[in-house]
N, C-alpha and C positions, 0 to 999 in steps of 0.2 A: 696437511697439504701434500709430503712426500707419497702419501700412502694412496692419495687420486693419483699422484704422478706416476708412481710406478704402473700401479694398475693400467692407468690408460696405455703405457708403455706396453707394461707385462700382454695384454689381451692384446693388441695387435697383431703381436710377434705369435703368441699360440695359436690366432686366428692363421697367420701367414703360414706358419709351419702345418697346421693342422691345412689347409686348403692348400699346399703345394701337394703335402704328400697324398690326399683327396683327386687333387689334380691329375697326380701321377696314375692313380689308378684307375680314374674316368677317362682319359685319353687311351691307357691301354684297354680296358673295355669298351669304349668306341669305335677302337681300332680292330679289336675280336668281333665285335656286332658289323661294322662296315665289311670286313671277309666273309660273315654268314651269307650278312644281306647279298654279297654281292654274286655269291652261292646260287641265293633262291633266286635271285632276281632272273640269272640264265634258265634254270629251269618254268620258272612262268611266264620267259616270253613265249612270245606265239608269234608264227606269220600267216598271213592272208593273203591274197591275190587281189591287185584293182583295177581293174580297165577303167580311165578316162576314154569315153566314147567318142564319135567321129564328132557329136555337136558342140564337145567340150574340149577338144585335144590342144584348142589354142589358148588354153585358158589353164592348162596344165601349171603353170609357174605357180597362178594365185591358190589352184588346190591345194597345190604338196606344202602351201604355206598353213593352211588350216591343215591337214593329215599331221604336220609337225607340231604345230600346233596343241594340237589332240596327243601328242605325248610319243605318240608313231615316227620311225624310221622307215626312208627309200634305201633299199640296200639292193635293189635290182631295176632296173628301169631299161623300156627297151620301148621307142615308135617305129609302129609298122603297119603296115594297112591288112586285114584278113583279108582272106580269100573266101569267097560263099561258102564252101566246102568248109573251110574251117570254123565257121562260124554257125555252121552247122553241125559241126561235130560235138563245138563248146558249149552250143546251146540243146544238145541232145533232149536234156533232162526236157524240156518243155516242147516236143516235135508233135505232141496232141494237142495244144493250148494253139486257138484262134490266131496269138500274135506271135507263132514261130517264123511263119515266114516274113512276114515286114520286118521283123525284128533283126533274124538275119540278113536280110539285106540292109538293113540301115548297120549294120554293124561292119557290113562290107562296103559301105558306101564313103568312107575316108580313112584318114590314120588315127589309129589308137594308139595311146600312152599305158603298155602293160608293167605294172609294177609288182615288186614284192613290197611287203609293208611286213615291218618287227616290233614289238613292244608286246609289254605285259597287256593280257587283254586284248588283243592287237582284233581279232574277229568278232568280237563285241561292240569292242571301242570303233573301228572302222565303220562299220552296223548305223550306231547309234549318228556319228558323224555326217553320214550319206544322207541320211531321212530318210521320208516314205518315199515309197515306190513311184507316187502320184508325184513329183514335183510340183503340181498347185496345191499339194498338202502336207508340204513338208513344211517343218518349223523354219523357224530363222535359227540363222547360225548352221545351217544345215545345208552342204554341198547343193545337193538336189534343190535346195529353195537358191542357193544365190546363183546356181551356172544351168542348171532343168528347166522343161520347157510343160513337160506331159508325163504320159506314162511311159513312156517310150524314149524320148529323148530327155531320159535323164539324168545325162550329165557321166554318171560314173555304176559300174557294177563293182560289187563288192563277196566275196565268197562269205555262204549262211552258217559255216560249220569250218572247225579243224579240219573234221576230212575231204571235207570240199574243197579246203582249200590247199591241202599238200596234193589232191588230183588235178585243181587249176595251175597252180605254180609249176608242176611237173611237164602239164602243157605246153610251156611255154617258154620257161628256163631250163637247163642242164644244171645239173649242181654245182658245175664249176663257176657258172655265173651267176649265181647269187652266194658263194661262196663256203660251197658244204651242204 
């Protein structure tokens, strides 16, 4: 009977000892991997550009609840209405496609909510977020399917590349207000 006692004694005490100093060493290894991670983590964010468009600018709160949602930060936000000219300039890229001009003017036709967006992913994951271009074919759960109307009025642009989107941000922010 002393010999169950001890033992049940003895193996706790070797478990405790053995699983503090375990402990000890998994916290500081947690604590090396959370520095790495927190490493990589800066270099694979990404930012994007988003215009909230004139048909959706009043609907901006419930967006940036889903853009948060989606794992993305606002780290720059600015409303303000284009001017034709400008929105001719941003929409350069498409000035031979049928819908540059309606396009530009609906885009100068009220105020937009121009944002910078941060997160790993951030031009992907923003992408994926918006849907299809068609707002009657976009998914659910998808900007363009709960605030879009068409192709046109929908909802939100979103920049298709990195380098799209440090020429759109540049557009529009100074470095010093998105901060760097």
């Amino acid at each position: 009977m002393k010999k169950v006692g001890l033992i049940s004694i003895a193996l706790p005490l070797t478990l405790i000892c053995g699983g503090f100093s375990n402990d000890v060493k998994a916290s500081q290894t947690e604590s090396e991997k959370t520095d790495a991670t927190k490493e990589e983590k800066k270099e694979d964010m990404e930012r994007t550009l988003a215009i909230i468009k004139p048909d959706a600018a009043d609907k901006a709160d419930e967006i940036n609840k889903m853009i948060e949602a989606a794992g993305l930060k606002v780290i720059a936000k600015k409303t303000t209405r284009l001017s034709l000219e400008k929105a001719k300039e941003f929409y350069e890229i498409h000035k031979d496609r049928p819908f540059y001009d309606s396009l530009c003017e609906f885009m100068s036709s009220g105020d937009v909510v121009i944002e910078v967006l941060e997160g790993p992913e951030a031009v992907s994951r923003y992408r994926t977020l918006m849907g299809a271009t068609d707002a009657r074919k976009a998914e659910e759960g998808t900007i363009r399917k709960a605030f879009g109307t068409d192709n046109q009025k929908n909802a939100v642009h979103g920049s298709d590349s990195l380098e799209n989107a440090a020429k759109e941000i540049s557009s529009f922010f100074s470095d010093e207000e998105i901060g760097g």
